[in-house]
ROVEX-606193 format. One record per residue: y, z negated, x of N, C-alpha, C in turn; residue in three letters; residue number from 1. Coordinates in steps of 0.001 Angstrom, whole numbers, m for minus. Example, Ala and Ser with C-alpha at 12.3 -4.5 7.8 and 13.67 -1.06 7.14 Angstrom:
((m5690 m7800 13190) (m4500 m7800 12300) (m3300 m7800 13200) ALA 1),
((m2250 m7080 12850) (m1060 m7140 13670) (30 m7870 12900) SER 2),
//
This chain:
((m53767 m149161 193774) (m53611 m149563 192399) (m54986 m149991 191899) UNK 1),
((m54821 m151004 191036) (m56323 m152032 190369) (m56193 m152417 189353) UNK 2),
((m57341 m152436 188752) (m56904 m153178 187538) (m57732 m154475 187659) UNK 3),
((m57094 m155665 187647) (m58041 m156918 187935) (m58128 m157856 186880) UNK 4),
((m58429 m157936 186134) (m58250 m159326 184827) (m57526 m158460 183680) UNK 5),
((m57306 m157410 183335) (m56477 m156978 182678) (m54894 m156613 183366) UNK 6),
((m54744 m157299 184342) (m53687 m156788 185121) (m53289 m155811 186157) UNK 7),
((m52634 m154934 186277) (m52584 m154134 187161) (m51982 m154306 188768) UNK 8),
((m52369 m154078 189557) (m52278 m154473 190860) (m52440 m153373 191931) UNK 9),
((m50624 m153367 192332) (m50220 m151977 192948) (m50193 m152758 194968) UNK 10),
((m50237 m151809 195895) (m50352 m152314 197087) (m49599 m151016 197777) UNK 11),
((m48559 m151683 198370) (m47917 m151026 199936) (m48518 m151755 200956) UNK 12),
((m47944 m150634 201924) (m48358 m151748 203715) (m47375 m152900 203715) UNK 13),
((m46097 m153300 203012) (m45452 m154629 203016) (m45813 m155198 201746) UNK 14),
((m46017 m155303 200302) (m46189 m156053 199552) (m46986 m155753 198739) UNK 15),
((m47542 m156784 197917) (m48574 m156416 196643) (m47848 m156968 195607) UNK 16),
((m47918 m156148 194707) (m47382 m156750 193106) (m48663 m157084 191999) UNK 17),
((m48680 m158084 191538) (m49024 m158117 190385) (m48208 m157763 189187) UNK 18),
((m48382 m156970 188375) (m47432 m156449 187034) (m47547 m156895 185998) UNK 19),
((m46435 m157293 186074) (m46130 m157496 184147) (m46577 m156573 183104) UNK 20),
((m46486 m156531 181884) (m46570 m155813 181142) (m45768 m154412 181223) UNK 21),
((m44535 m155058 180944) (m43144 m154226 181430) (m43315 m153307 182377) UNK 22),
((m43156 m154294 183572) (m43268 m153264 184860) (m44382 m152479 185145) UNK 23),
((m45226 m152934 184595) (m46671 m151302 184590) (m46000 m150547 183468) UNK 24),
((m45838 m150400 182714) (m45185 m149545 181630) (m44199 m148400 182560) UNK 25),
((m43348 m149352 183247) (m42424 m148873 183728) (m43175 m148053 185692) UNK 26),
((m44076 m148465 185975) (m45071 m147947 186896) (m45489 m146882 186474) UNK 27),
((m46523 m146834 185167) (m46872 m145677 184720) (m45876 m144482 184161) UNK 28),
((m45007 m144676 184156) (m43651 m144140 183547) (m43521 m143106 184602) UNK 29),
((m43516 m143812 185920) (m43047 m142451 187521) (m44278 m141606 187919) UNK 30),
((m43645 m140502 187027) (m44602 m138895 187232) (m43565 m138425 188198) UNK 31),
((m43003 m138539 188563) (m42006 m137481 189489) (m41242 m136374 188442) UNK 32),
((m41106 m136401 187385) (m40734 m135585 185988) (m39584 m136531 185480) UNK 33),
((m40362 m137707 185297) (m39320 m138626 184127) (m38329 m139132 185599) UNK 34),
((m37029 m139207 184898) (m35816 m139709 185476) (m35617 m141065 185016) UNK 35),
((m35035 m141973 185983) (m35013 m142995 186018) (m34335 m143268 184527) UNK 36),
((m33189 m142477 184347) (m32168 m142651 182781) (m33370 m142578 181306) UNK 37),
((m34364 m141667 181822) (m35553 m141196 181036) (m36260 m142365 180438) UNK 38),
((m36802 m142768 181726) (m37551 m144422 181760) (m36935 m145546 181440) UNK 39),
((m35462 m145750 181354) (m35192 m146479 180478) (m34989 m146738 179304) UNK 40),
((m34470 m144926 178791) (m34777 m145334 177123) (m35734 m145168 176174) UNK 41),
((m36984 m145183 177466) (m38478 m145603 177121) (m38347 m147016 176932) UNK 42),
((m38292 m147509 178168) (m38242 m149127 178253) (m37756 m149682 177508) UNK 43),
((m36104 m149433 177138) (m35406 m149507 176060) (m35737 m149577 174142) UNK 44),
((m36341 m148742 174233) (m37523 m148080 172808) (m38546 m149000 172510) UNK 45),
((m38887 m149459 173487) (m40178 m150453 173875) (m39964 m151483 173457) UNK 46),
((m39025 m152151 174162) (m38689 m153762 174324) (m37942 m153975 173379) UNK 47),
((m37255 m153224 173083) (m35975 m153285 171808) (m34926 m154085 172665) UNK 48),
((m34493 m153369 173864) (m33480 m154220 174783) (m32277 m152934 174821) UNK 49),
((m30839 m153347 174772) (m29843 m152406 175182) (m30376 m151412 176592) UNK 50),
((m29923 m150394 175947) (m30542 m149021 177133) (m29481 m149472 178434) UNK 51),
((m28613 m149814 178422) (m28286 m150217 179775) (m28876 m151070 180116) UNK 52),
((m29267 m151854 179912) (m30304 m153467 179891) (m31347 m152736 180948) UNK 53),
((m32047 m151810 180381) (m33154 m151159 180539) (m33162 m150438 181382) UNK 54),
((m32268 m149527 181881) (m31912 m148939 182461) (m31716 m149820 184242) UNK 55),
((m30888 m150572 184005) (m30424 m151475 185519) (m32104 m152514 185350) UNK 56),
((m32734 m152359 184650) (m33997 m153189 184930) (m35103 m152246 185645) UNK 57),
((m35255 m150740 185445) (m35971 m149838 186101) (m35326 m149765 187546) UNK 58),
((m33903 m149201 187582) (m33425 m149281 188362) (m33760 m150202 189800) UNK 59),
((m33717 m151695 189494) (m33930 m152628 190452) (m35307 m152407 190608) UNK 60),
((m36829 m152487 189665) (m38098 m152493 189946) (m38127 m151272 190584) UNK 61),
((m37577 m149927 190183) (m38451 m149039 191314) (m37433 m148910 192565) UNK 62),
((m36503 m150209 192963) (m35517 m150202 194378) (m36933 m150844 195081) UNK 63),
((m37059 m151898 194440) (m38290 m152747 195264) (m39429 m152309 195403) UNK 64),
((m40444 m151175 194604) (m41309 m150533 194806) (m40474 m149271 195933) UNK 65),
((m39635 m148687 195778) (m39429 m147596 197184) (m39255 m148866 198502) UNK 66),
((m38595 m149623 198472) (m38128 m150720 199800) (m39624 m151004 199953) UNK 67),
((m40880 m151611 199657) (m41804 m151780 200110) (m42970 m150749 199940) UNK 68),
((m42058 m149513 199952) (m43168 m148208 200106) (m44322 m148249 199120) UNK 69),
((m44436 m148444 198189) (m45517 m148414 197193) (m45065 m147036 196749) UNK 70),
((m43545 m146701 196064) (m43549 m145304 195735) (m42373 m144816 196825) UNK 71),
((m42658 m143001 196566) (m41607 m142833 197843) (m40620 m141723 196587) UNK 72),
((m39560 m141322 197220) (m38868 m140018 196830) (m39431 m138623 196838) UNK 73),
((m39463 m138125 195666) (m39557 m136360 196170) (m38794 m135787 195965) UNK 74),
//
């Protein structure tokens, strides 16, 4: 994890992300505490987007951060 230009910049052994606003929000969000349902009606709160909205939007970003091992399960 980096911060380069103002942007944050996370690295697995398969991919590097550059982050959105959003999705670092939603990066900094996974303590291993907050639940995914948790983090969305953060995200939700945030964006002013329907909590299901928000919800299937965490959902998919942290499928693709576990699939390229940046975060894992505990």
């Amino acid at each position: 994890m980096r911060n380069h230009r103002g942007t944050l910049l996370v690295s697995g052994p398969l991919e590097n992300y550059e982050l959105t606003e959003s999705a670092e929000f939603i990066f900094r969000s996974i303590d291993g505490k907050n639940t995914i349902e948790h983090i969305g009606a953060l995200v939700s709160e945030r964006y002013e987007v329907p909590p299901s909205v928000a919800v299937g939007d965490v959902v998919e970003f942290i499928t693709d951060l576990l699939e390229n091992r940046i975060v894992d399960l505990v």
